[in-house]
MARDOMI-16090 format. One line per 8 residues: number of its first residue (from 1); their letters; for each residue x, z, y of N, C-alpha, C. Coordinates in steps of 0.2 Angstrom, whole numbers, plus 2048, in hexadecimal, padded with zeros to 3 digits. Layout:
<nodes>
NUM> a> X Z Y X Z Y X Z Y ~ ...
</nodes>
This chain:
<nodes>
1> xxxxxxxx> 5FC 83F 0AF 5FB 843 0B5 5FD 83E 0BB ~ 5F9 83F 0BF 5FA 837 0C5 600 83E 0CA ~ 604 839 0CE 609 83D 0D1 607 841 0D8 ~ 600 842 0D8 5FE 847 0DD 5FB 84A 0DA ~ 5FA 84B 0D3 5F7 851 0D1 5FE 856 0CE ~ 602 852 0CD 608 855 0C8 60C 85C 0CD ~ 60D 85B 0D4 60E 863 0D7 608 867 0D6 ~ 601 865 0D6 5FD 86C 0D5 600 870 0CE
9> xxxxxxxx> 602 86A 0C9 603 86C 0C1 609 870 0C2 ~ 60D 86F 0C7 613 874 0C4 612 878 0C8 ~ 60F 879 0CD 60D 880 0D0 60A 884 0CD ~ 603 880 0C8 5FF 883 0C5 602 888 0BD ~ 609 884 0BC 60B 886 0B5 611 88D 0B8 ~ 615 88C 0BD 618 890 0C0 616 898 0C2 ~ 60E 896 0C3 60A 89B 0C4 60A 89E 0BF ~ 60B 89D 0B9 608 8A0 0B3 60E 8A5 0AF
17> xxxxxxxx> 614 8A3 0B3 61A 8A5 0B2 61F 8A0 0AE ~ 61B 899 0AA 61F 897 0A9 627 891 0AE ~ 62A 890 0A8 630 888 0AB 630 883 0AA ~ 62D 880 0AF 62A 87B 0AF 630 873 0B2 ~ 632 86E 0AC 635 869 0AF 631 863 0B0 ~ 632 85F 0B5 62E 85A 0B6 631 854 0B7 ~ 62E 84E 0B4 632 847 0B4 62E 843 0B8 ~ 632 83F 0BF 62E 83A 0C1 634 837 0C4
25> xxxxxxxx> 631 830 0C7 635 829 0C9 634 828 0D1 ~ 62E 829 0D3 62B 825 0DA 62B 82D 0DF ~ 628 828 0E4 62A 82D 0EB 624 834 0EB ~ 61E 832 0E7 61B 837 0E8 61B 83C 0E2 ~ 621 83B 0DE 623 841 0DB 627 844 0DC ~ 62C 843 0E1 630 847 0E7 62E 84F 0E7 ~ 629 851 0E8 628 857 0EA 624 85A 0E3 ~ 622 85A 0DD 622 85B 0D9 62B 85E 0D5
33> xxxxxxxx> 62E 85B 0D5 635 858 0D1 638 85F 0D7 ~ 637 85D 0DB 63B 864 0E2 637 86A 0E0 ~ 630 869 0DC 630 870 0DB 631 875 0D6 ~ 62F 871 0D0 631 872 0CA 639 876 0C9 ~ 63A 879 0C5 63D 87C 0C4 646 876 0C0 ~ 641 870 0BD 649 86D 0BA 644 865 0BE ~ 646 861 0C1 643 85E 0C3 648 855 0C1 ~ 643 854 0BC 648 84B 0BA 644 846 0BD
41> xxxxxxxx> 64A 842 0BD 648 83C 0C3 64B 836 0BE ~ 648 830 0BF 64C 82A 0BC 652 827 0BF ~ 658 824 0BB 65C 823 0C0 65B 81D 0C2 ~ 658 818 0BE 658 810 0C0 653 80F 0C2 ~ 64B 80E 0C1 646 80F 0C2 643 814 0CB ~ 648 81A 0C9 645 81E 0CE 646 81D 0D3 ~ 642 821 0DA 645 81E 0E3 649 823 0E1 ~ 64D 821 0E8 651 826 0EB 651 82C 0EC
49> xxxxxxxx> 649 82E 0F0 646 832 0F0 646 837 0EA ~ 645 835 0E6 642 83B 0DF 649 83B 0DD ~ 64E 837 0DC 653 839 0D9 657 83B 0DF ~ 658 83E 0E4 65B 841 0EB 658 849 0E8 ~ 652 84A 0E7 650 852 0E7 64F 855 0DF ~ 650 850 0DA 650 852 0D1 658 857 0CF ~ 657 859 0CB 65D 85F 0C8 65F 858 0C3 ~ 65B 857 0C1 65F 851 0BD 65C 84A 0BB
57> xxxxxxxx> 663 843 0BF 660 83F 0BC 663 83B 0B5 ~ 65E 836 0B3 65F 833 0AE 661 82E 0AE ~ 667 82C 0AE 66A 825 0AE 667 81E 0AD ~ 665 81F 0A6 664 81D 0A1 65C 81D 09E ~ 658 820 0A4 651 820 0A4 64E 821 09E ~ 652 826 099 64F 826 092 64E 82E 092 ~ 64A 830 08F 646 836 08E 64B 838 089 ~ 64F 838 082 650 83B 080 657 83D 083
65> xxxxxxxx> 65B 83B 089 661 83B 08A 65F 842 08A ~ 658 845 08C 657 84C 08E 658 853 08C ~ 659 851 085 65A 855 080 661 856 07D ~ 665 850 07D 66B 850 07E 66F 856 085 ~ 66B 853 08D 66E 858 08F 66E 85F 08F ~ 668 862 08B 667 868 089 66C 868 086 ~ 66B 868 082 671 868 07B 678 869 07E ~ 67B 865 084 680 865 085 682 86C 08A
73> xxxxxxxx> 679 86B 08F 679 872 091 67B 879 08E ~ 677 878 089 677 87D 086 67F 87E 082 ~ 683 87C 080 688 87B 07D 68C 87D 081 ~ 68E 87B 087 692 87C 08E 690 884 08F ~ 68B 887 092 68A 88E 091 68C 891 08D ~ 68D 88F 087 68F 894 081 695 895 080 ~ 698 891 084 6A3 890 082 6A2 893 089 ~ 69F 894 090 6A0 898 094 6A2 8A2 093
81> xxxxxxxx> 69D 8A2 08E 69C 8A8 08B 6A1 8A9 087 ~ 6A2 8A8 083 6A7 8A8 07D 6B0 8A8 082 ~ 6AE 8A4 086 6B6 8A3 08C 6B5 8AB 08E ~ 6B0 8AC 092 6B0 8B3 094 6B0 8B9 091 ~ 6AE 8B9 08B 6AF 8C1 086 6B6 8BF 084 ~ 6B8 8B8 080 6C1 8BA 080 6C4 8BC 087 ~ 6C2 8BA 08E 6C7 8BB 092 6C5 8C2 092 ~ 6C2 8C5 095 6BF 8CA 097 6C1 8D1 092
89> xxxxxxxx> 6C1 8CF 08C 6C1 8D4 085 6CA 8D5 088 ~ 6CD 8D0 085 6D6 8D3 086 6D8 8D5 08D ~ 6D5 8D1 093 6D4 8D4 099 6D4 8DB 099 ~ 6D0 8DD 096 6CF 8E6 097 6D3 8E9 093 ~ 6D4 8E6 08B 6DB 8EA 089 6E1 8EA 08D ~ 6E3 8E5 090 6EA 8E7 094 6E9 8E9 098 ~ 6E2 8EC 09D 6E2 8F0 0A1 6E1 8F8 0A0 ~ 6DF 8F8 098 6DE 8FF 095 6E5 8FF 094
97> xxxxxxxx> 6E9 8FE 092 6EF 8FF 08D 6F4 8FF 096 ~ 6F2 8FD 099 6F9 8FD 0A0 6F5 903 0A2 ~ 6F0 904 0A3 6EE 90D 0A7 6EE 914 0A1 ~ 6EC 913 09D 6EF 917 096 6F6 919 096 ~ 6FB 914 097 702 913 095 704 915 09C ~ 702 913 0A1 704 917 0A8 703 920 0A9 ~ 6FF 920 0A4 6FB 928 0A9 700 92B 0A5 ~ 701 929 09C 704 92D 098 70C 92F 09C
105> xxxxxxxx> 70F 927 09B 715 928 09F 715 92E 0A6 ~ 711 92F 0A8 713 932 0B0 712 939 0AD ~ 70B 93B 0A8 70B 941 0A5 711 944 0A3 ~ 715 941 09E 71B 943 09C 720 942 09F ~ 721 93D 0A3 726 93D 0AB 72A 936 0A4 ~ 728 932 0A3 72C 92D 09E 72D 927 0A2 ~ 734 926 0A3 736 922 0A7 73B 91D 0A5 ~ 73D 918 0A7 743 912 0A6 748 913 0A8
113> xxxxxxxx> 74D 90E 0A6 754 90D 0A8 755 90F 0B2 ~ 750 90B 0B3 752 90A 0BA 74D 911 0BE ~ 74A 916 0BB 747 91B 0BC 73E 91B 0BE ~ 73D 913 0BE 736 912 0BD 733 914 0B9 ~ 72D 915 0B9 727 918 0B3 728 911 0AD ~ 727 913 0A6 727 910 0A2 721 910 0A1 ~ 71E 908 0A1 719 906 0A3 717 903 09B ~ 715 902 096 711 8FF 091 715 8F5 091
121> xxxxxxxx> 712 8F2 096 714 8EC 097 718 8E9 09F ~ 71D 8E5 09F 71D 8E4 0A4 71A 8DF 0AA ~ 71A 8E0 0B1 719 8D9 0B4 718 8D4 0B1 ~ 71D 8D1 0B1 71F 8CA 0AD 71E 8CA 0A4 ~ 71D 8CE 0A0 716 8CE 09A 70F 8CC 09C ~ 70D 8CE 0A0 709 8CF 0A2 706 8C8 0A4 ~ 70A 8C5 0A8 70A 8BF 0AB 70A 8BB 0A4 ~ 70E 8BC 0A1 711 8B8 09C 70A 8B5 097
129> xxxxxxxx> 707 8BE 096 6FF 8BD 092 6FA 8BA 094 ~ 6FA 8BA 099 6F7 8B6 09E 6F6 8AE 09E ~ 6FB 8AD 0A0 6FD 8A5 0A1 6FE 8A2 09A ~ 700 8A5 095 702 8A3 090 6FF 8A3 089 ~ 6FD 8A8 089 6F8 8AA 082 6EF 8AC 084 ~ 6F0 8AA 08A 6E6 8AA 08C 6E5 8A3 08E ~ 6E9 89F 091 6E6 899 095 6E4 894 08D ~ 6E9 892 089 6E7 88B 084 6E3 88F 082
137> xxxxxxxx> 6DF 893 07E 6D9 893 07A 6D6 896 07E ~ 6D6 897 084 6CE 897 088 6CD 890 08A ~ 6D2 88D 08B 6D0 886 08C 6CE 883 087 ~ 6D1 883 07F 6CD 882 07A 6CA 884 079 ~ 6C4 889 07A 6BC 88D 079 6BB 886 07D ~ 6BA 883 083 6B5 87E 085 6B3 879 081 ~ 6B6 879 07B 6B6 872 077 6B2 873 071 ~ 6B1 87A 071 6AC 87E 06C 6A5 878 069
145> xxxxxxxx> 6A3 876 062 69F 877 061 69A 87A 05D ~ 696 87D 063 691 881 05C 68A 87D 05A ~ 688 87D 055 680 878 053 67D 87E 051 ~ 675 87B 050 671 881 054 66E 883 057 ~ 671 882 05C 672 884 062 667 880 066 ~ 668 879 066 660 877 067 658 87D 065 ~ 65D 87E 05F 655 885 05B 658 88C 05E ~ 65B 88F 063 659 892 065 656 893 06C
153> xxxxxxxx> 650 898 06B 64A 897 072 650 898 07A ~ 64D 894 07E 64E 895 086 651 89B 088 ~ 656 89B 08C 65A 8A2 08D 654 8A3 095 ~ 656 8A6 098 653 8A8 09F 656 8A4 0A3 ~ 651 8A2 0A7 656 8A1 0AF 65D 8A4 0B2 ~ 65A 8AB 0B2 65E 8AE 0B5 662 8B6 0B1 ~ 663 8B2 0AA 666 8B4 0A5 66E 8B5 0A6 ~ 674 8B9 0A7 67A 8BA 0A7 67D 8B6 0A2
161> xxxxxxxx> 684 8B4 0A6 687 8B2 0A0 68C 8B8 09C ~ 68C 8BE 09F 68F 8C5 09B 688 8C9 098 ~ 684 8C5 093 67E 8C9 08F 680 8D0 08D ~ 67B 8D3 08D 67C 8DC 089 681 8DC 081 ~ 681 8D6 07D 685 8D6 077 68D 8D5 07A ~ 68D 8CF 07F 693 8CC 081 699 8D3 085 ~ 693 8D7 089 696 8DB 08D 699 8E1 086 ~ 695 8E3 081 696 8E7 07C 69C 8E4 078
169> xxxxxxxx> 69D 8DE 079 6A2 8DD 073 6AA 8DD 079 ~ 6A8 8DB 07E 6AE 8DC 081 6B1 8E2 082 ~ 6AD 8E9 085 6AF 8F0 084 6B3 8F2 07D ~ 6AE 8EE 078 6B0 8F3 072 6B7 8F1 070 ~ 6BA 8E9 070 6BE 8E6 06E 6C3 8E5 073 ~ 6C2 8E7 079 6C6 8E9 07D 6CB 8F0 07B ~ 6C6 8F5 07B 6C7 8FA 07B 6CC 8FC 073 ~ 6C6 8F8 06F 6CD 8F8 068 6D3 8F6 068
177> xxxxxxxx> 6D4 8F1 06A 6DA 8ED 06B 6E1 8F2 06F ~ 6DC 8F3 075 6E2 8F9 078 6E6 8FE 074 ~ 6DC 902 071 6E2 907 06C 6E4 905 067 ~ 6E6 900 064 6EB 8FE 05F 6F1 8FC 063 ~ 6F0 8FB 06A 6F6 8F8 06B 6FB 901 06E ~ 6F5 905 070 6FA 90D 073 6FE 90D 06C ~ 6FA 90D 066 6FA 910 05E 701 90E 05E ~ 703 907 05F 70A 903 05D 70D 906 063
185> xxxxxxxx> 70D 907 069 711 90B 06E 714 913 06C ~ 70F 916 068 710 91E 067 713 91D 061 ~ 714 919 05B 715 919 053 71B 917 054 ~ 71D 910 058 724 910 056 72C 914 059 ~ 729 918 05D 72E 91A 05F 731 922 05A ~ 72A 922 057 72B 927 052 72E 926 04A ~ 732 91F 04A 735 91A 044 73C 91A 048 ~ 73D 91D 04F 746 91C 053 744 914 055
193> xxxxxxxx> 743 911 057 741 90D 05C 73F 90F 062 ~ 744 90A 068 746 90C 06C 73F 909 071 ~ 73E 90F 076 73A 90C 07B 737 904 07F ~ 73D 902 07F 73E 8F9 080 73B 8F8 07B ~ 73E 8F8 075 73A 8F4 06E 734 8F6 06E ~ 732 8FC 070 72B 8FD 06D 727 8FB 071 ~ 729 8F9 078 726 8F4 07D 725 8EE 07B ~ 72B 8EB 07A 72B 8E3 07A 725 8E3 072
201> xxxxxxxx> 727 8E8 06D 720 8E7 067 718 8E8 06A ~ 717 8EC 06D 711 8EA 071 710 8E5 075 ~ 714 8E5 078 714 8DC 07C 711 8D7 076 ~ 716 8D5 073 715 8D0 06D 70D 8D1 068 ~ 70B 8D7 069 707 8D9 065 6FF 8D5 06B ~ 700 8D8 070 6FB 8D7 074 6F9 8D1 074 ~ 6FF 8CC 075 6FF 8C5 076 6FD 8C1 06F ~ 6FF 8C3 06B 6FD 8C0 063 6F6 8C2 063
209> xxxxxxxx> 6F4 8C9 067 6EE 8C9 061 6E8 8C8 068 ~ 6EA 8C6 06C 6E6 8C1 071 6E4 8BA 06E ~ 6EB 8B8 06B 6E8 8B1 068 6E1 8B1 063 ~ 6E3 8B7 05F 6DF 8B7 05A 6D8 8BA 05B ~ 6D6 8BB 060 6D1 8BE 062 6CD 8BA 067 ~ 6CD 8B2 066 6CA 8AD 069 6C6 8AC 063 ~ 6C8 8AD 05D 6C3 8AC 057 6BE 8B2 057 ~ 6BF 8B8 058 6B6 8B9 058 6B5 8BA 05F
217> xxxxxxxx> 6B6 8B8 063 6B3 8B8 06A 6AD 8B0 069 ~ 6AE 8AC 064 6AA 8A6 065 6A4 8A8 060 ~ 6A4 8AE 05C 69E 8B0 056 698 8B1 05A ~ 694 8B1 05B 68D 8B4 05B 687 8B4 057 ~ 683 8B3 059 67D 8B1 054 67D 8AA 04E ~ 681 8A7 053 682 8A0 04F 68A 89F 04E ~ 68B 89A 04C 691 898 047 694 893 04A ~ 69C 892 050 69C 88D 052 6A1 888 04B
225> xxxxxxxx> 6A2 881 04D 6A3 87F 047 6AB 87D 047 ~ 6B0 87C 043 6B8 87D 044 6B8 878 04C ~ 6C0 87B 04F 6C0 87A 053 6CB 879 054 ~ 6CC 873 052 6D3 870 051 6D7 872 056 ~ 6D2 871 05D 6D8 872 060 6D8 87C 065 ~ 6D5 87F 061 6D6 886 063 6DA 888 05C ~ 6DC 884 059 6DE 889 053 6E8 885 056 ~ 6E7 87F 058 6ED 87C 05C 6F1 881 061
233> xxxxxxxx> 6EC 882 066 6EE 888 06C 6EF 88C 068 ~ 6EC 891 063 6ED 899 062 6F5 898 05E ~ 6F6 891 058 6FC 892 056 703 88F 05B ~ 701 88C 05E 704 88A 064 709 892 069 ~ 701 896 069 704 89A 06E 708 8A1 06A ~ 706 8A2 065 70C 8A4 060 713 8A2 05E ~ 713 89B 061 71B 897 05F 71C 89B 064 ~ 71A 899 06D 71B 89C 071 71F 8A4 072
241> xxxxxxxx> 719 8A8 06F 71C 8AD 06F 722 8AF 06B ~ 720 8AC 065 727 8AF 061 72D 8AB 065 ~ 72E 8A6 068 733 8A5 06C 736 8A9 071 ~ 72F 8AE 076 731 8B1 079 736 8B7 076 ~ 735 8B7 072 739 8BD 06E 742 8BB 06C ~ 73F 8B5 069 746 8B3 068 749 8AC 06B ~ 748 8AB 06E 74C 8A8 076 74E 8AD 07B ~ 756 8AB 07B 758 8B1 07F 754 8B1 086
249> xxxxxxxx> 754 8AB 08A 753 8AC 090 74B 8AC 091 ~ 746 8AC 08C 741 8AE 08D 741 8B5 08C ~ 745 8B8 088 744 8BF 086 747 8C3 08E ~ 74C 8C2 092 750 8C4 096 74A 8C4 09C ~ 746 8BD 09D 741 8BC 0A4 73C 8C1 0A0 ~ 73A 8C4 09A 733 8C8 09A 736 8D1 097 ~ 73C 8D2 09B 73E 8D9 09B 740 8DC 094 ~ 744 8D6 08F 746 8D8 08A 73F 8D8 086
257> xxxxxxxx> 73E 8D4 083 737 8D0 07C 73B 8CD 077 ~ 741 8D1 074 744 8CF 06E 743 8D8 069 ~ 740 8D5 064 73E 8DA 060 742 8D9 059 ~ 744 8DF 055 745 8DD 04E 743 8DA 04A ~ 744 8D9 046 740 8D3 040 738 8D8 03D ~ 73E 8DD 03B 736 8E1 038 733 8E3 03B ~ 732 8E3 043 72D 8E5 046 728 8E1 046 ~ 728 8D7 046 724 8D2 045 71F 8D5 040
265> xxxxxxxx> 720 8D9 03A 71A 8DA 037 716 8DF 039 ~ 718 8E2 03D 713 8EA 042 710 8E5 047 ~ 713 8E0 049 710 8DC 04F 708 8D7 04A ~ 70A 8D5 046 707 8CF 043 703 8D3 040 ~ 704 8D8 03A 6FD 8DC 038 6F9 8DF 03D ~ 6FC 8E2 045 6F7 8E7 046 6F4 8E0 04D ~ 6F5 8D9 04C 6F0 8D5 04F 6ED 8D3 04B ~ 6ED 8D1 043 6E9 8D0 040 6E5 8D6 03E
273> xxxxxxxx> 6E6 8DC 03F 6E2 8E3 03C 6DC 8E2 045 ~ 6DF 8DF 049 6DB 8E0 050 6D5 8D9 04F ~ 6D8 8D4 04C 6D2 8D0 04A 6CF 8CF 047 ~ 6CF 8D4 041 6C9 8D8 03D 6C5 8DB 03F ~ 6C9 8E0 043 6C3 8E4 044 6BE 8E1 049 ~ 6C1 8DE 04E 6BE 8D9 053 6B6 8D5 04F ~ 6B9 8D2 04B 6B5 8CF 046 6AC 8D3 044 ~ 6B0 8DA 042 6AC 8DE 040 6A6 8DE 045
281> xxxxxxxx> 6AB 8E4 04B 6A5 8E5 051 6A2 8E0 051 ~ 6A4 8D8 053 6A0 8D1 054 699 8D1 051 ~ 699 8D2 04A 695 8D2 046 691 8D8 047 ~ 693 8DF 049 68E 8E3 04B 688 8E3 04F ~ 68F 8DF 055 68C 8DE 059 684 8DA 05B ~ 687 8D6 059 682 8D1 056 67A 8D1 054 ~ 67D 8D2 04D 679 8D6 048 671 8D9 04D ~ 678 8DE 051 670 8E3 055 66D 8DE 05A
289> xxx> 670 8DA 05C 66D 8D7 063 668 8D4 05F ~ 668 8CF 05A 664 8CA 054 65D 8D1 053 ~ 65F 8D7 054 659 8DA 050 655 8DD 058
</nodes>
C-alpha cells in the first residue's frame, strides 16, 4: 500500500468496525499512524514526524519485537487484575466485618474498657493489615507469569479492568471471608475467652488469611505459572505476624495481638478453611464465565 493510499485503508477498515494498526517510517504516513487506532513507527529508520504521533515505536525496526510487546501487554493487564480482586476482595471483608461488628456491638450496647464501642478490629490492625500483609504480595502479583496468554482472542478497547467474573469473585470472597471472620468473633467467646482475645484471633485471622488469598485471586481461565517470590512475601508476612503476637511491643502498639497458643489453630484452620473455599468460588466462577 503506497503511504497515501494507506489512510483511506484505515478509515476504510474502521468503518467496518474493525482495530486497525498501522506501520510506517516517513512523513506521509504521519496521518495514517495518527489515525489508526495502534499506530507503529520505526525508531531508526523513521522521521521524526511518524515517530512524534505513533502509540508505539520500535527501536529495533524489527516487526517481531511486535508481538513480544503484546505478549508483555497482555501480561501486565492481567497481574493488574489479579492485584485488584486480591485488593479489592479483603478490602471488603474488613469493611463487612468492621460494619457487622459495629452495628452488633451498639445493638447490644457492647462496649470496652475505656467505654467505647467494641469494635471487631482496631485502628492500628487495620493499619497494620494494610501496610503489612496487602503490600509484599500485591507487589508480588506484578511479577506474575501466566503463558497462554497470546491464544487468547483481543479483549475490547474499552473493556474494564473489574470484568463481570472479577467483580463476582470479589463480592463473593469478600463476603465469605467476613462471615468466617464474625463466626470466629461470635464462637470464641462461647469457649470463655475474653473479648480482647477473641479480637486479637480475628485480627490474626484476617491478616493470615489475606496472605493466603493472593493465590486464588491470580486463577482464572488460565494457569499462572509458580511464582517464588509471592510464595516469599505471603511467608514472610506470616513471620510477621506471628511476631505481632508474640513481640511484646508489637503486641502493645496493635491494642493487645497476643493470643493463646491454642488459639493459633482456630486462626490457621479457619484461613486455610477461607482459602478453600475461595478456591472453589474461583473455579465457579470461572467455569460460568468460559461457558
Amino acid at each position: 500500500v503506497r503511504p497515501e493510499q494507506k489512510l483511506l485503508l484505515v478509515e476504510t477498515l474502521q468503518a467496518q468496525g474493525q482495530i486497525v494498526a498501522m506501520t510506517g517510517d516517513g512523513v506521509n504516513d504521519a496521518p495514517a499512524l495518527k489515525r489508526s487506532d495502534v499506530g507503529v513507527a520505526m525508531g531508526q529508520r523513521g522521521s521524526d514526524v511518524s515517530r512524534e504521533v505513533a502509540d508505539l515505536v520500535l527501536l529495533d525496526d524489527n516487526f517481531a519485537t511486535i508481538v513480544g510487546a503484546i505478549e508483555e501487554g497482555r501480561g501486565i493487564y492481567e497481574n493488574v487484575q489479579k492485584f485488584l480482586r486480591f485488593l479489592f476482595s479483603t478490602n471488603l471483608s474488613e469493611v463487612l466485618l468492621v460494619a457487622c461488628g459495629a452495628l452488633v456491638a451498639f445493638l447490644i450496647d457492647l462496649r470496652d474498657q475505656s467505654g467505647g464501642l467494641m469494635l471487631p478490629l482496631t485502628a492500628a490492625q487495620i493499619l497494620w493489615i494494610n501496610l503489612m500483609t496487602d503490600g509484599l504480595p500485591a507487589l508480588a502479583l506484578a511479577l506474575d507469569r501466566t503463558p497462554g496468554l497470546m491464544r487468547q482472542k483481543p479483549r475490547p478497547a474499552d473493556s474494564p479492568l473489574l470484568d463481570r467474573p472479577s467483580v463476582r469473585f470479589v463480592i463473593a470472597v469478600g463476603t465469605m471471608k467476613a462471615a468466617l471472620a464474625l463466626t470466629v468473633l461470635g464462637a470464641l467467646p462461647q469457649f470463655g475467652y475474653t473479648l480482647e482475645i477473641t479480637r486479637a484471633a480475628a485480627f490474626h485471622f484476617m491478616a493470615i488469611g489475606q496472605l493466603f488469598l493472593t493465590y486464588p485471586s491470580r486463577n482464572t481461565s488460565t494457569h499462572p505459572l509458580t511464582n517464588r517470590y509471592l510464595h516469599a512475601a505471603v511467608l514472610g508476612g506470616i513471620a510477621l505476624q506471628v511476631a505481632a503476637a508474640w513481640v511484646p511491643l508489637f503486641s502493645a502498639m496493635l491494642g493487645g495481638a497476643a493470643i493463646p497458643s491454642e488459639l493459633w489453630t482456630v486462626v490457621f484452620g479457619a484461613a486455610f478453611l477461607s482459602w478453600g473455599l475461595a478456591e472453589v468460588l474461583s473455579r465457579i466462577i470461572w467455569r460460568r464465565s468460559a461457558r
